[in-house]
matplotlib code that plots the C-alpha trace (Angstrom):
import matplotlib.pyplot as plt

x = [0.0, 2.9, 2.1, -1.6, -2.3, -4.3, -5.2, -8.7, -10.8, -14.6, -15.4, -18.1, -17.8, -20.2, -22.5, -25.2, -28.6, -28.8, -25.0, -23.7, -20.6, -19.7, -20.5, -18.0, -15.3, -15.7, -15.3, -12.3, -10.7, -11.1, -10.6, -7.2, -6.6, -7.5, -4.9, -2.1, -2.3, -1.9, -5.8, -5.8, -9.7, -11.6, -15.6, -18.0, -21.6, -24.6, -25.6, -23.2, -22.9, -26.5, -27.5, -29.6, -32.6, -33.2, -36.4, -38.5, -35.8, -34.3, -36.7, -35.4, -32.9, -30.9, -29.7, -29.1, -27.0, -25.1, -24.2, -23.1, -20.5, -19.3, -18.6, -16.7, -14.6, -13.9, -12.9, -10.9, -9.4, -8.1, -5.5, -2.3, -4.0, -3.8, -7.2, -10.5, -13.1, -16.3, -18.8, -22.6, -24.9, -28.1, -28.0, -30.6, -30.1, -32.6, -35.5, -35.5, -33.6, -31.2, -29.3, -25.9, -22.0, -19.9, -16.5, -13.3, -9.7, -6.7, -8.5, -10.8, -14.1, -15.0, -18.5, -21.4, -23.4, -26.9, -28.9, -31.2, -33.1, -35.4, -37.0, -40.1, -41.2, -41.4, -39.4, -37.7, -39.8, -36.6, -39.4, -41.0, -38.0, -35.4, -35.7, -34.2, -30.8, -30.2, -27.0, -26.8, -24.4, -24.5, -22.3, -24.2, -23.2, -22.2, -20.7, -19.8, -18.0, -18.9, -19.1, -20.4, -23.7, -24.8, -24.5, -23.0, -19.3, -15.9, -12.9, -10.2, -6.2, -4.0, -1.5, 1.5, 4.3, 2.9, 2.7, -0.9, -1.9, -5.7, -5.7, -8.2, -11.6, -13.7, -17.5, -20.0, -23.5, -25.6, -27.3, -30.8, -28.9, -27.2, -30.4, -32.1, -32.4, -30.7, -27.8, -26.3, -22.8, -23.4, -23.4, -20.5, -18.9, -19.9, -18.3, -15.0, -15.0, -13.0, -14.1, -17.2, -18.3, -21.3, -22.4, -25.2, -27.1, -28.3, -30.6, -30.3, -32.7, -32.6, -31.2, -29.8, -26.3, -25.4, -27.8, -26.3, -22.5, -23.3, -24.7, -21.5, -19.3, -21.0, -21.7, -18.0, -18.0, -20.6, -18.9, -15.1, -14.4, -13.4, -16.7, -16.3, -19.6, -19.4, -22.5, -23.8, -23.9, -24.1, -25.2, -28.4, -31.6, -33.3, -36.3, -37.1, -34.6, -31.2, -28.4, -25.3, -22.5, -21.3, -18.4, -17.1, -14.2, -14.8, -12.6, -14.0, -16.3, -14.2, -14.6, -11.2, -12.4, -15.4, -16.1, -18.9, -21.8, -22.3, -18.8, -17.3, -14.4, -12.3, -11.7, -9.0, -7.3, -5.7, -7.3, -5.6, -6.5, -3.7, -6.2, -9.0, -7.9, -6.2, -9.3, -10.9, -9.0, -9.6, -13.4, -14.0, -17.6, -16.9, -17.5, -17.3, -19.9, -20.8, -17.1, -18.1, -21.8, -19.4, -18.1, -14.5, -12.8, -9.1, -7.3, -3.9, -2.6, 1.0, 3.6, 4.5, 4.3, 1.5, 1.9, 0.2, -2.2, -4.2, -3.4, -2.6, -3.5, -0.1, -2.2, -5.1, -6.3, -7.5, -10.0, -8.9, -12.3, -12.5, -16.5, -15.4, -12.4, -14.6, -17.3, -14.8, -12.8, -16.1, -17.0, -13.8, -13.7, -17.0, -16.1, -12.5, -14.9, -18.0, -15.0, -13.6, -16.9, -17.9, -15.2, -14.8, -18.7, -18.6, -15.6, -17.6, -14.5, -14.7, -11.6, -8.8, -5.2, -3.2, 0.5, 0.3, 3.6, 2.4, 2.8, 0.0, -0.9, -1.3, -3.1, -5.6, -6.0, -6.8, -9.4, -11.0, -11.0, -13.1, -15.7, -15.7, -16.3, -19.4, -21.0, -20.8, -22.1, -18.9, -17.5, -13.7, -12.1, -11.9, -9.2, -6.1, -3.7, -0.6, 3.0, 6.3, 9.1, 12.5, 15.7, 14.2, 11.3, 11.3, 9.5, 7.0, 5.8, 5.5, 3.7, 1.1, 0.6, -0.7, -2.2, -4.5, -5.1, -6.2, -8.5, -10.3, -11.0, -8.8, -7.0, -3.7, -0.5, 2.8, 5.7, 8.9, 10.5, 14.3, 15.2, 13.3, 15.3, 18.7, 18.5, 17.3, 20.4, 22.0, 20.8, 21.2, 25.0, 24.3, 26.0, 23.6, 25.9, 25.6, 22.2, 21.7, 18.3, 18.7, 19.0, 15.5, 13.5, 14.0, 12.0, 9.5, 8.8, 9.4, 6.5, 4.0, 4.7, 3.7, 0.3, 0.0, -0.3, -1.8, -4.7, -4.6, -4.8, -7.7, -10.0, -9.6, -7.8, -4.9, -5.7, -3.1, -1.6, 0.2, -1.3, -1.4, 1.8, 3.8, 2.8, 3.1, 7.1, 7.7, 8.2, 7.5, 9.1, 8.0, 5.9, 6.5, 4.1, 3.3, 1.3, -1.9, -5.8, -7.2, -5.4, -7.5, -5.3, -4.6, -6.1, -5.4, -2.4, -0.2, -1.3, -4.6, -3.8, -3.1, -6.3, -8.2, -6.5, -6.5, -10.3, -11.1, -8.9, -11.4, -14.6, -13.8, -14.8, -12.2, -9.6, -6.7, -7.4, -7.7, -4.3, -2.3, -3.6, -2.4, 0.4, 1.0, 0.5, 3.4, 5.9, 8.3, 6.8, 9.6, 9.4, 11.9, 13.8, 17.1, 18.5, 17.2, 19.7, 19.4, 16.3, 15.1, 13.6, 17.0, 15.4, 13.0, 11.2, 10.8, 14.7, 15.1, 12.9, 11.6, 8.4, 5.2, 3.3, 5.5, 4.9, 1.4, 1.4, 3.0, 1.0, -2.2, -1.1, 0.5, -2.2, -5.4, -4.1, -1.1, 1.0, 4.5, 6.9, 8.1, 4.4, 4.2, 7.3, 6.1, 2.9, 4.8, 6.7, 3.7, 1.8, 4.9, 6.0, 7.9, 8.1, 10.2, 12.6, 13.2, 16.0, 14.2, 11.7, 13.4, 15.3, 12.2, 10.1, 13.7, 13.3, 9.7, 10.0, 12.3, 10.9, 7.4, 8.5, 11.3, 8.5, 5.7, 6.3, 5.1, 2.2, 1.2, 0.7, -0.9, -3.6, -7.3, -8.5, -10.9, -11.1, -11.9, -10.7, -9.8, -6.4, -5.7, -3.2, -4.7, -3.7, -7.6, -8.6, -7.2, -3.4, -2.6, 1.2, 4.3, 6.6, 9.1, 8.3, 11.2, 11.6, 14.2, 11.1, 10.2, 14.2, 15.0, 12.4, 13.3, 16.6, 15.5, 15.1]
y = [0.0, 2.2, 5.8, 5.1, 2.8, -0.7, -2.8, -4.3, -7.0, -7.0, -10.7, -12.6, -16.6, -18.5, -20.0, -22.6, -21.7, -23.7, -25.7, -24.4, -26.8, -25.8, -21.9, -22.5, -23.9, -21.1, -18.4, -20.3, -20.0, -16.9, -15.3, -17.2, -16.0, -12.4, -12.2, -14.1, -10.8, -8.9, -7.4, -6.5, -6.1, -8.5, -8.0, -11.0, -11.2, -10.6, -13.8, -15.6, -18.6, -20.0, -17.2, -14.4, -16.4, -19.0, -17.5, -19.7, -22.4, -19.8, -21.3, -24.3, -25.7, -27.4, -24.7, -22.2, -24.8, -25.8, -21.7, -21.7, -24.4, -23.2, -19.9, -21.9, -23.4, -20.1, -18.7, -21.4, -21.0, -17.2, -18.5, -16.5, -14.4, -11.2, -9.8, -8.4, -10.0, -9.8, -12.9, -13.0, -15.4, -15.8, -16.1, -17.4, -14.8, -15.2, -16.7, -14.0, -14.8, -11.5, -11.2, -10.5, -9.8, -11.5, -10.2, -12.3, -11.8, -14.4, -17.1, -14.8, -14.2, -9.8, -9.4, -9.8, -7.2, -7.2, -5.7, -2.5, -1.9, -5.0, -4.3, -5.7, -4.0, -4.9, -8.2, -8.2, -10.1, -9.7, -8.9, -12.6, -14.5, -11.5, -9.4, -5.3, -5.0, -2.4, 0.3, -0.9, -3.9, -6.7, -9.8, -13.0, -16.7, -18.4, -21.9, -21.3, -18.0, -14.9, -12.5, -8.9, -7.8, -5.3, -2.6, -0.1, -1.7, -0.2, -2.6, -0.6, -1.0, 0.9, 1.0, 2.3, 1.3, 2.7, 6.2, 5.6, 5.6, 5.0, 5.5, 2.6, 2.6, -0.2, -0.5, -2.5, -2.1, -4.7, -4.0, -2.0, 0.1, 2.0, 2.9, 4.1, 7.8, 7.8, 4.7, 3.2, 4.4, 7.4, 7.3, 4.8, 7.9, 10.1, 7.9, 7.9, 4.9, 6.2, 2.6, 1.1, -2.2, -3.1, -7.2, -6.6, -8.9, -6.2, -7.3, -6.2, -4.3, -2.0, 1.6, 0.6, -0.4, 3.5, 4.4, 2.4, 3.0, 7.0, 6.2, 4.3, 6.9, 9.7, 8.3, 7.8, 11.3, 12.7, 10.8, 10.9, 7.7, 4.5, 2.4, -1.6, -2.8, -6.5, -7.9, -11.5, -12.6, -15.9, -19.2, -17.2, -18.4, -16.8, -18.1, -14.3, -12.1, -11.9, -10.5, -8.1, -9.3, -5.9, -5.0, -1.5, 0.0, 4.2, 6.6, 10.3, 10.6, 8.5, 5.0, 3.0, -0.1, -1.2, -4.9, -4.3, -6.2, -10.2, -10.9, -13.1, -13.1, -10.8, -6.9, -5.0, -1.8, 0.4, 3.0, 5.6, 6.5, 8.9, 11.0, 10.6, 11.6, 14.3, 15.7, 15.2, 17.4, 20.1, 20.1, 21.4, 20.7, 17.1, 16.2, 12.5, 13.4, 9.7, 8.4, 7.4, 5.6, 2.8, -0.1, -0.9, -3.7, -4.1, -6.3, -6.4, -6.1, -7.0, -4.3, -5.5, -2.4, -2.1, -2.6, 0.2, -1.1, 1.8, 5.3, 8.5, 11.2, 13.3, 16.3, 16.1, 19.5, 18.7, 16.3, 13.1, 12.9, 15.4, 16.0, 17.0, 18.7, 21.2, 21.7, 22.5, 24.5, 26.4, 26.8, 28.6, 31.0, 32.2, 32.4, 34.0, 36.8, 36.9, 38.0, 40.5, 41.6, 42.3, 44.3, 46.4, 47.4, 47.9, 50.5, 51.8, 51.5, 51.4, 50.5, 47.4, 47.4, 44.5, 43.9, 41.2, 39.3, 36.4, 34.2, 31.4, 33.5, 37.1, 35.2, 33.5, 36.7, 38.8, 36.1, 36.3, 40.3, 40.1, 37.3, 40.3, 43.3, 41.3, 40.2, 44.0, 45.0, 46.8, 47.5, 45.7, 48.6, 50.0, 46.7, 48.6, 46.1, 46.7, 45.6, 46.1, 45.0, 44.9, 43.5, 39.6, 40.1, 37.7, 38.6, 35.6, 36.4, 40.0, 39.4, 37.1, 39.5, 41.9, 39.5, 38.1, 41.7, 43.0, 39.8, 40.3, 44.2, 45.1, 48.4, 47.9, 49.9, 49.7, 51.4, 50.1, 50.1, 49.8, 53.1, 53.6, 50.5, 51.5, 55.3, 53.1, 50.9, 54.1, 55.9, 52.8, 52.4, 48.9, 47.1, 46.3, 43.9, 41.9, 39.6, 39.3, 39.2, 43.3, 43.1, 40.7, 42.3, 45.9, 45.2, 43.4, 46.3, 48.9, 47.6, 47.4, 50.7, 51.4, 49.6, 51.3, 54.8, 54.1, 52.3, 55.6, 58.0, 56.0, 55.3, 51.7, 48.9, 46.5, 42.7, 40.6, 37.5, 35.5, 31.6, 29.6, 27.8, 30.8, 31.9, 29.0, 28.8, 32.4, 32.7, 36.4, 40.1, 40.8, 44.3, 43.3, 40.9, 40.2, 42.9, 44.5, 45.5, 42.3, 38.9, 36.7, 33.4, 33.5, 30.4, 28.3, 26.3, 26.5, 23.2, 24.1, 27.2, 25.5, 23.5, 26.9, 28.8, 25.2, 25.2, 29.0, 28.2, 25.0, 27.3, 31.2, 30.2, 32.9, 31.4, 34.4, 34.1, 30.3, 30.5, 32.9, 31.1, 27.6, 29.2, 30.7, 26.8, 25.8, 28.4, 27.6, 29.1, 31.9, 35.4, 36.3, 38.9, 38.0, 38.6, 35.8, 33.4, 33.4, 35.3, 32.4, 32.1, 31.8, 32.0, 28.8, 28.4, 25.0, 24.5, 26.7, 25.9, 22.6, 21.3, 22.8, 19.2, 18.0, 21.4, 21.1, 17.4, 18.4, 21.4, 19.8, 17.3, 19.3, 22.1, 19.4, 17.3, 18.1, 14.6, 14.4, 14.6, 11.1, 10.0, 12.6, 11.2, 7.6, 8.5, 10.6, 7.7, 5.9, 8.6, 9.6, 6.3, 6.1, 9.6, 10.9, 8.9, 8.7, 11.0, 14.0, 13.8, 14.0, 16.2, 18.9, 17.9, 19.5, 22.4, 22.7, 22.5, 25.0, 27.5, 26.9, 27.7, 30.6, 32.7, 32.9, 36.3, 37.2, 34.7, 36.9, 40.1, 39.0, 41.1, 39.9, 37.0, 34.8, 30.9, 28.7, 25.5, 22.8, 24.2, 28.1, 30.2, 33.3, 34.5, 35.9, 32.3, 29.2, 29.2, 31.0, 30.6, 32.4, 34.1, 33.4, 29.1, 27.2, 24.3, 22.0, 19.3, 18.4, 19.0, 16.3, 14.1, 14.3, 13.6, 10.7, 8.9]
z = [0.0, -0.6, -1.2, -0.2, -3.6, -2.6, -5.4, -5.2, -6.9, -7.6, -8.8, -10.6, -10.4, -12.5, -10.4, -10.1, -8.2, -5.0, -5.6, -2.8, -3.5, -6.6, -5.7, -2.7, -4.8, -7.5, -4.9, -3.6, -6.7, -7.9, -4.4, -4.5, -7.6, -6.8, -3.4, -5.9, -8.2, -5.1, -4.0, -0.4, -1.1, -2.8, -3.6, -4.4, -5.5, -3.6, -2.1, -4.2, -2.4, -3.1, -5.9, -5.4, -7.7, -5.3, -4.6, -2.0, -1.4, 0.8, 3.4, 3.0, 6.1, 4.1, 1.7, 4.8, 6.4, 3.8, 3.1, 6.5, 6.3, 3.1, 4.7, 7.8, 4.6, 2.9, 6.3, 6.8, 3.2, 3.8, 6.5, 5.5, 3.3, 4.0, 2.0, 3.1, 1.4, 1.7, 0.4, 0.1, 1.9, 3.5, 7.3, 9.7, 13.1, 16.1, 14.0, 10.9, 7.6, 6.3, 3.6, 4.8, 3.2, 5.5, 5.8, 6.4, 6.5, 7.2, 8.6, 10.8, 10.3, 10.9, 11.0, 9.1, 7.4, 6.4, 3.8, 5.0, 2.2, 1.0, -2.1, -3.1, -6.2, -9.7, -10.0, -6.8, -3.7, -1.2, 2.0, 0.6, 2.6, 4.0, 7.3, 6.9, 8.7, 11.1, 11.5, 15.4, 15.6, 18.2, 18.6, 17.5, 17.9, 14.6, 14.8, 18.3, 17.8, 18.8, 15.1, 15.3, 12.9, 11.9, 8.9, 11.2, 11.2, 9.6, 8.9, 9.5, 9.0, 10.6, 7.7, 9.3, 7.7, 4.7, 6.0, 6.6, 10.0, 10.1, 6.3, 5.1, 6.3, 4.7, 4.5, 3.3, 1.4, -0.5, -3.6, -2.9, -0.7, -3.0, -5.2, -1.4, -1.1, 1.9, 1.5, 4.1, 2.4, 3.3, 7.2, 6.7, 4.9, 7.5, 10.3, 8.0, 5.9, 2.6, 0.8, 0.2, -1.2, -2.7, -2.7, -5.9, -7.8, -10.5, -13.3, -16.7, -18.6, -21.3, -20.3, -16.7, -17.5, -17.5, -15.0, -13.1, -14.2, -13.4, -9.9, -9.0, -10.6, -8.8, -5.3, -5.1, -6.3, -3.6, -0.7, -1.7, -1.5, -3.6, -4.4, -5.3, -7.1, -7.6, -9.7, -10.1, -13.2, -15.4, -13.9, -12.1, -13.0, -16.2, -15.5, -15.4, -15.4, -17.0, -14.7, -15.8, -14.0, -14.3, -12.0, -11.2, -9.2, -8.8, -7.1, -6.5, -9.0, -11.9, -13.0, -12.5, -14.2, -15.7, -16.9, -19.2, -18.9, -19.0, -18.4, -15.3, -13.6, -11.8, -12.5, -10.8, -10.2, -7.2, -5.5, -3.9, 0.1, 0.2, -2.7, -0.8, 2.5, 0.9, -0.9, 2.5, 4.1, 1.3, 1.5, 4.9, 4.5, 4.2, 8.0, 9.8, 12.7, 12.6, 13.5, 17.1, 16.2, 14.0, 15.4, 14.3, 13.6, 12.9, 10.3, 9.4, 5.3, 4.3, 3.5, 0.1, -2.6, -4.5, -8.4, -10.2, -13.2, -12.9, -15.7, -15.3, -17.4, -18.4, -19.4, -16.4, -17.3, -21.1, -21.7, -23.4, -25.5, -28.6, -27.5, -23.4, -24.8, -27.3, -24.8, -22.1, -24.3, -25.0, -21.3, -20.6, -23.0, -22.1, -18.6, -19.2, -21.5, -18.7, -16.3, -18.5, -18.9, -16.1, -14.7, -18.5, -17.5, -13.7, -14.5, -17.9, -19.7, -23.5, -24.4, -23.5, -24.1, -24.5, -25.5, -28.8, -29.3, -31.2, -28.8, -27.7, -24.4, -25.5, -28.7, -26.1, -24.3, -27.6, -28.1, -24.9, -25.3, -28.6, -27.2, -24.3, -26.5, -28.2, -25.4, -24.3, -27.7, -28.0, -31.8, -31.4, -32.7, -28.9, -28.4, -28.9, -29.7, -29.4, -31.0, -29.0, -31.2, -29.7, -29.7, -29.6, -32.1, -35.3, -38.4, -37.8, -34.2, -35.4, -38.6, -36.7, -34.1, -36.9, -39.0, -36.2, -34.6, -38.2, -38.8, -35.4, -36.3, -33.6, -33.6, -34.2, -33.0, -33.5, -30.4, -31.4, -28.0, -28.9, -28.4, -24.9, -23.6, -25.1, -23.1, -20.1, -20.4, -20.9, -17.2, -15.2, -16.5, -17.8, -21.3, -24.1, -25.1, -21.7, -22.4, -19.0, -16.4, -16.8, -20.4, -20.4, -18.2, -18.9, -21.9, -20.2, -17.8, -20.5, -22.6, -19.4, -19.0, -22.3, -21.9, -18.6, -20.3, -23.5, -20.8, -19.0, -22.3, -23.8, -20.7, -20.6, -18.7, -19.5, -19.8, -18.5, -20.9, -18.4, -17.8, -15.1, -15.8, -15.5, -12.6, -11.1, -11.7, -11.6, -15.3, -15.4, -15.1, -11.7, -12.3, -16.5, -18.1, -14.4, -13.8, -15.4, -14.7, -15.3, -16.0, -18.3, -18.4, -14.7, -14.1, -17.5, -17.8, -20.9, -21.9, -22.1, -23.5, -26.5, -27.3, -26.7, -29.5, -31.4, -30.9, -32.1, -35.0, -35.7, -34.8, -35.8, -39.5, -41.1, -43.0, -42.5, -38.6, -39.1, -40.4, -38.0, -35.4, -36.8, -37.1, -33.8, -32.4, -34.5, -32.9, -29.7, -26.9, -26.3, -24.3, -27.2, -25.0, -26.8, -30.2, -33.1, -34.4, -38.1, -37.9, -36.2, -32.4, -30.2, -26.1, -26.4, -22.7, -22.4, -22.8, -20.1, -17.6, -18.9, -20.8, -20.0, -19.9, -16.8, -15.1, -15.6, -14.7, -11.3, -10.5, -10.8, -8.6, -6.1, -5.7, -6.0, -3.8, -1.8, -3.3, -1.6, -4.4, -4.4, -5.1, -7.9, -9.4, -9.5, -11.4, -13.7, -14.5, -15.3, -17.3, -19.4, -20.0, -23.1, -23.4, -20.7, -18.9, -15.1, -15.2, -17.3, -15.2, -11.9, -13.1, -14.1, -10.6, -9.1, -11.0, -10.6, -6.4, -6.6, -8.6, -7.1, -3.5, -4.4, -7.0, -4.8, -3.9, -7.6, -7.1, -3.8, -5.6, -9.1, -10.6, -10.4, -12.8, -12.6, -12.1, -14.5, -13.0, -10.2, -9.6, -9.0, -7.6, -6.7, -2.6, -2.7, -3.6, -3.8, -2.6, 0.5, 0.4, 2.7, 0.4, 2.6, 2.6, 2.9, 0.3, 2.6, 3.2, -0.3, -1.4, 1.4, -0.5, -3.7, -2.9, -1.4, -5.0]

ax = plt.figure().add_subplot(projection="3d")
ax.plot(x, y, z, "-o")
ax.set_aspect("equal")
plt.show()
């Protein structure tokens, strides 16, 4: 369970109604199977040692008996197997039949947990032959032990040596009781459990499979927790009904794994406590008043490292899908241009003023200004667009930047700013032929002075260009391009960046914009503050400072969820697989650490902007960060690998 990753196991045996035998020895196998490919937590069918469909011959002795010895073998099975697994059965308690999981672990038997909600609607008859459960837990007497019931139990491992303590919280549901309006998964959330299991025996019928996928999907969502839905399947009675023998493993609101329907078998993957907890701790209104109605019980997993089956995304900020990519890309730009909006009308200013460089963020930001302007009802001649050419300007960033500012019916102006940085070289003593920090970012500030004043002579405000990426390593002139009136791409990472000038270029239906935006994709990212080499782009950022895609990749998973560094660098390895190796990416993580903790000070002073996603930096909002931090803890870590 290192780093907080446990593998689980939902599982669906073939089965025969009423052969408790060959039921047994099926679950046997597969369970054995399931703990040799490493699950700690292994999930079987609702009542899956007699099948659900065995309708009024659960009020037959014989087949309740025999259930019960097949459990003592199963038990008896699990010796030296460090696994919680929980296994369906009916159980005779005190006179009234329930339908219970039980839950076993190394040759002990937990607890047993009963179904609360019995339906008895439409095709199910449950209330026929099964009493309710309650949350209050007892011990009962089963085959002269003493076992704890009830639905109101967490199985909880302590998890130490993984740097867990009291990380996994397990707790079980059965079928019904997740389609209940109020689901006995949620108190067990409530009291702190972080997984759930669900024992189901879900029928299939035409429209359900995805009703039932989402409600999976998004109870693990609403309760932030992993959810393990184990389905019966093939070899229950059809007599009637026709069973899915779907099986799902969900972490916060995604779907890890899905078997499909009318499969059997055993589906895996790892869900990650460490997340969970994490996000925990971030909602404040996620509460656990319920912790001290639970019963606990302890049991003990081994320390072995988890092997990770289980993807990454390396760009968790763009959708993977074409369709959630364009609709999200959509959604952004109109709030990026509400935002704008808003603040161009509460201050009745007509005009905007933004620095154009041809580069992808002053490109998006241009974008976002005209979307503003129309919504407004504003003619886009009052953008004032403006080109600063110095000494790192190439003919192709410069010519875009006009194109595109012509094609949008922006106004366009040219301030050559050569000559204003030369006589400032000039009164601070300083060598134009030394391309040093002074050399950059005198030009940097010189042209936000410029769009200071021209803001100030035409009525209007500046509108910041800077993304999310950069301000997140300090990749700005502090009171340059780090400052303006209103900062557009404040919260949009430069990966993202990209697909949003990608998709205007799909949607704007021009073919010169379509074109210079194309275009503008294709160039090296650059803040070209140093002379061209061959007329060519010479100061390329992601040499310096590293690919944008790893920096993104870290951030989100840094500011979402507060990952130590050694955890983010062993997902990284798995989400860039065969494109970065271990070293580059160590090597970048360094870098990114470094520059994250010693740039906050420009992070602690940034112009308004306004949030578009999960992960923001703004000290009004979302990161509340000492300039003054010291690094030495996560440096120690990384060094560590």
């Amino acid at each position: 369970m290192r780093d907080g990753f446990i593998k689980v196991a939902a599982v669906t045996p073939k089965i025969r109604v009423a052969d408790v035998e060959y039921n047994t020895q099926q679950v046997i196998s597969l369970y054995k199977e399931a703990a040799e490919n490493g699950a700690k937590i292994i999930v079987f069918p609702e009542l899956v040692l007699t099948a659900y469909t065995c309708s009024d011959l659960f009020l037959q002795t014989s087949l309740l008996q025999k259930a019960r010895e097949a459990l003592k073998k199963i038990v008896k099975e699990s010796a030296g197997i460090k696994a919680l697994t929980f296994v369906g059965l009916p159980l005779e308690v005190d006179g009234k039949l329930y339908n219970v999981a039980a839950a076993l672990s190394d040759g002990e038997l937990l607890g047993f947990v009963p179904k609360r909600n019995i339906p008895n609607y439409n095709e199910y008859y449950e209330r026929r032959h099964f009493t309710p459960g309650s949350e209050s837990v007892r011990e009962i007497l089963f085959e002269k032990d003493l076992v704890l019931f009830g639905s109101g139990q967490l199985f909880v491992c302590d998890c130490e040596e993984q740097r867990l303590p009291g990380g996994l919280k397990v707790a079980a549901e059965i079928c019904e009781d997740l389609w209940a309006a109020d689901t006995p998964g949620t108190s067990a959330a409530l009291a702190g459990a972080n997984v759930i299991v669900n024992l189901s025996a879900s029928v299939e019928v035409t429209g359900k499979t995805a009703y039932r996928r989402d409600l999976v999907r998004m109870t693990s969502g609403r309760l932030v927790c992993g959810y393990i839905y184990a389905s019966a399947g093939e070899g229950e009675s059809s007599q009637d009904l026709v069973f899915s023998g779907q099986r799902m493993i969900a972490e916060n609101g995604t779907i890890l794994a899905d078997s499909g329907r009318f499969t059997t078998g055993i589906t895996y993957s790892e869900i990650d406590v460490d997340r969970l907890r994490s996000e925990r701790r971030r909602l404040t209104t996620f509460d656990t008043p319920l912790a001290g109605r639970f019963t606990s019980t302890l049991f003990d997993l081994d320390s072995e490292d988890t092997d990770i089956s289980r993807t990454f995304d390396p760009r968790p900020f763009v959708p993977s899908s074409t369709q959630d990519r364009t609709a999200r890309c959509e959604e952004i730009f109109l709030l990026q241009a509400l935002g704008l909006r808003k603040r161009l009308e509460h201050i009745g200013a007509k005009s905007a003023v933004i620095g154009i460089s041809g580069g992808l963020d002053s490109t998006l930001a241009l974008l976002v200004t005209a979307r503003a302007f129309d919504l407004l009802g504003l003619d886009r001649s009052g953008i004032l667009a403006v080109t600063m050419p110095a000494f790192g300007t190439t003919d192709r960033t410069y010519s875009n930047a006009c194109t595109m500012s012509k094609a949008l019916g922006c106004t366009l102006k040219e301030i050559n700013i050569k000559d204003a940085v030369t006589l400032h070289f000039s009164d601070i003593g300083h060598d134009p032929a030394v391309t040093d920090v002074t050399y950059e970012n005198a030009q940097a500030r010189e042209r936000t002075q410029v769009l200071m004043d021209l803001a100030n002579q035409t009525g209007g405000i500046v509108v910041g260009t800077g993304d999310l990426s950069e301000l997140a390593l300090g990749w700005a002139t502090y009171n340059g391009d780090h400052m303006s009136m209103y900062a557009v791409n404040s919260s949009v990472p430069k990966t993202l960046v990209r697909h949003l000038v990608r998709y205007y270029a799909d949607t704007c239906g021009d073919e010169i914009l379509c074109s210079v935006l194309l275009d503008v994709l294709d160039t090296p990212v650059s803040p070209e503050l140093l002379p061209p080499s061959d007329g060519q782009i010479s100061q390329k950022t992601e040499d310096l400072v590293g690919p944008y895609e790893l920096h993104d990749f870290f951030l989100y998973y840094v500011l979402r969820f507060g990952f130590a560094p050694h955890k983010i660098y062993r997902i990284a390895q798995r989400a860039f697989e065969g494109e970065y190796d271990d070293e580059t990416i160590l090597r970048w993580l360094k870098k990114f650490y470094w520059r994250f903790f010693s740039q906050q000070y420009k992070r602690s002073c940034v112009p308004d902007g306004p949030k578009v996603g999960s992960a923001a930096i703004s000290p009004r909002g979302d990161l509340r960060m000492p300039s003054d931090a010291v690094c030495a803890l996560w440096q120690e870590d990384l060094e560590a690998i």
